[in-house]
C-alpha positions as CSV (number, residue, x, y, z in Angstrom):
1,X,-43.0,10.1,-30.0
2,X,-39.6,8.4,-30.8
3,X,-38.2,9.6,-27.8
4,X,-40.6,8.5,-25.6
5,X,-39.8,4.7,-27.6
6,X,-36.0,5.4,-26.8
7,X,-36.8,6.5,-23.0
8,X,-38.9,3.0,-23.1
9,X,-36.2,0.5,-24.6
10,X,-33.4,2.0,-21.9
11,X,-32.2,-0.2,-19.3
12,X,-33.2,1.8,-15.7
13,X,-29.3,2.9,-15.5
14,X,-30.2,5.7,-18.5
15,X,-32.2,8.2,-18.8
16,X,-32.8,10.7,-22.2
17,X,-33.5,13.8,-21.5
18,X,-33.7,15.8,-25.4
19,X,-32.3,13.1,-27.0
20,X,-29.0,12.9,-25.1
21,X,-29.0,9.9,-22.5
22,X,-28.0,10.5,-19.6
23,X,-27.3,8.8,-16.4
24,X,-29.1,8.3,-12.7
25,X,-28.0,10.9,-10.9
26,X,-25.8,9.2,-8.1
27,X,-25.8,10.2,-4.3
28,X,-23.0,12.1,-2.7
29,X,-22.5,9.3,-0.3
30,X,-22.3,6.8,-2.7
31,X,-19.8,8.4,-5.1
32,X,-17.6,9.2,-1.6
33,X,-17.9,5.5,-0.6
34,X,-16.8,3.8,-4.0
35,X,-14.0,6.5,-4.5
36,X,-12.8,5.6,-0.6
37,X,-13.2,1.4,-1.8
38,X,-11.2,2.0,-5.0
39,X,-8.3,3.8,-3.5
40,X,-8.2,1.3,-0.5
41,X,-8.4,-1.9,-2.8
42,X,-5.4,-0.2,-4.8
43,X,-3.4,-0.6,-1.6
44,X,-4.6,-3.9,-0.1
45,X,-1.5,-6.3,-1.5
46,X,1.0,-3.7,0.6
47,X,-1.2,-4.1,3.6
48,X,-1.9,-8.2,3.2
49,X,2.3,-8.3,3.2
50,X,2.7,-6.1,6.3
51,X,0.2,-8.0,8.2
52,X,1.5,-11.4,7.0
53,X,5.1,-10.3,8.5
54,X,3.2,-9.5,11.7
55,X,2.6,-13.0,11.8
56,X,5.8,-14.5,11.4
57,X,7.7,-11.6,13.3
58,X,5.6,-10.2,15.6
59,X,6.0,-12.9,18.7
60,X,6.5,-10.8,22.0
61,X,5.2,-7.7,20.3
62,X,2.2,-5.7,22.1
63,X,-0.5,-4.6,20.4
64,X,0.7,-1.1,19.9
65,X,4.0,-2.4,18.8
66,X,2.2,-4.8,16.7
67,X,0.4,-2.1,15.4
68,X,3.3,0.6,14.8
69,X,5.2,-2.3,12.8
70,X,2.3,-3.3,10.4
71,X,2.6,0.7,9.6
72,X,5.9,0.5,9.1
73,X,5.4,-2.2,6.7
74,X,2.6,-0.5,4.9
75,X,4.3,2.9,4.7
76,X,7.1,0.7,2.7
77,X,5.0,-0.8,0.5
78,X,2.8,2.0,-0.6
79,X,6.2,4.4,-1.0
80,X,9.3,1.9,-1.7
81,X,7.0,-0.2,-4.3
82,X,6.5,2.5,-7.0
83,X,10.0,3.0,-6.5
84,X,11.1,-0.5,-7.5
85,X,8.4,-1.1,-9.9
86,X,9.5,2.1,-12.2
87,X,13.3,1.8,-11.3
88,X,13.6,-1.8,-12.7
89,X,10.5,-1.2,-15.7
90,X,8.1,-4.0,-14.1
91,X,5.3,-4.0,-16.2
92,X,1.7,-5.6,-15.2
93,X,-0.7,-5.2,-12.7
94,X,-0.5,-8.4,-11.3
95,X,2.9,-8.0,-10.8
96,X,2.8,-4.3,-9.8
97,X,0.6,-6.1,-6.7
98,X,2.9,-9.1,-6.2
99,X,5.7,-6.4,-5.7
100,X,3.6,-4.3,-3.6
101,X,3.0,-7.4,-1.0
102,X,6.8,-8.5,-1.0
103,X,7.8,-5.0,-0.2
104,X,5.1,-4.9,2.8
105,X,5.7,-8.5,3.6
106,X,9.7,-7.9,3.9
107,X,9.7,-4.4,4.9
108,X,9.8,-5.5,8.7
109,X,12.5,-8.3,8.6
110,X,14.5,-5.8,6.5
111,X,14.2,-3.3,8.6
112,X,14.6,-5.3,12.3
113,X,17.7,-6.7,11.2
114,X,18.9,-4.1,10.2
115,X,18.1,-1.8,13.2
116,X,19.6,-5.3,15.4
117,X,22.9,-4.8,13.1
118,X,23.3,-0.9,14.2
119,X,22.7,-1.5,17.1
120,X,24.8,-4.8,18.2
121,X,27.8,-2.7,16.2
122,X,30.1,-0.1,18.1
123,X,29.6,2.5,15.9
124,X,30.6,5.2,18.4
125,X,33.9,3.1,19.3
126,X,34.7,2.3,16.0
127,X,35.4,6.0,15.1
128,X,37.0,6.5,17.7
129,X,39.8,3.6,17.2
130,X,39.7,4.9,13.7
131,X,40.2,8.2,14.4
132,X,41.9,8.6,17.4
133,X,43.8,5.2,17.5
134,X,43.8,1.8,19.7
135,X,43.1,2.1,23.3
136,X,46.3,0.9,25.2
């Protein structure tokens, strides 16, 4: 009889089953979908920076560029955050997300400039006047 007062007093999320509560059993689907929404929100401040940059830098892109640069910029901040974060002992999750958005928001200017500056230099000329002396 005291079990079936316990079973009574228990909010609808418990159940007891021989005096051990227990919880509602929870569908497949839904345990799939809210492990998919907490690994997706973990990565969301990396994403908001690479589609922020898009907006400042993506003028005379097309779509599939546009789209090829925001993964560029996410694929920076999910791997080259961490990085930062643990090589200079940031601590917080705020600030673990903060970093995380720079990184993705950055990522893009970083990396056009510095594909512009390889590619305005003379790489291939300047080892060979190093090398192999000034053209006369």
């Amino acid at each position: 009889m005291q079990e079936i007062i316990r079973y009574l007093n228990q909010p609808a999320s418990a159940v007891f089953f021989m005096g051990v509560c227990m919880a509602e059993p929870v569908s497949t689907l839904a345990a799939l979908s809210a492990a998919v929404i907490k690994s997706a929100v973990a990565f969301l401040p990396g994403a908001a920076g690479a589609a922020v940059s898009l907006k400042f830098l993506g003028d005379g892109l097309s779509f599939s560029q546009k789209l090829i640069s925001f993964a560029v910029g996410f694929a920076c901040a999910v791997y080259i955050a961490p990085a930062l974060i643990d090589f200079f002992s940031i601590g917080g999750e705020r600030v673990h997300s903060g970093v995380e958005f720079l990184v993705g928001l950055f990522a893009l200017a970083t990396c056009r400039e510095l594909f512009t500056e390889i590619n305005s230099a003379d790489i291939i000329g300047s080892l060979k006047r190093r090398y192999f002396g000034a053209d006369k």
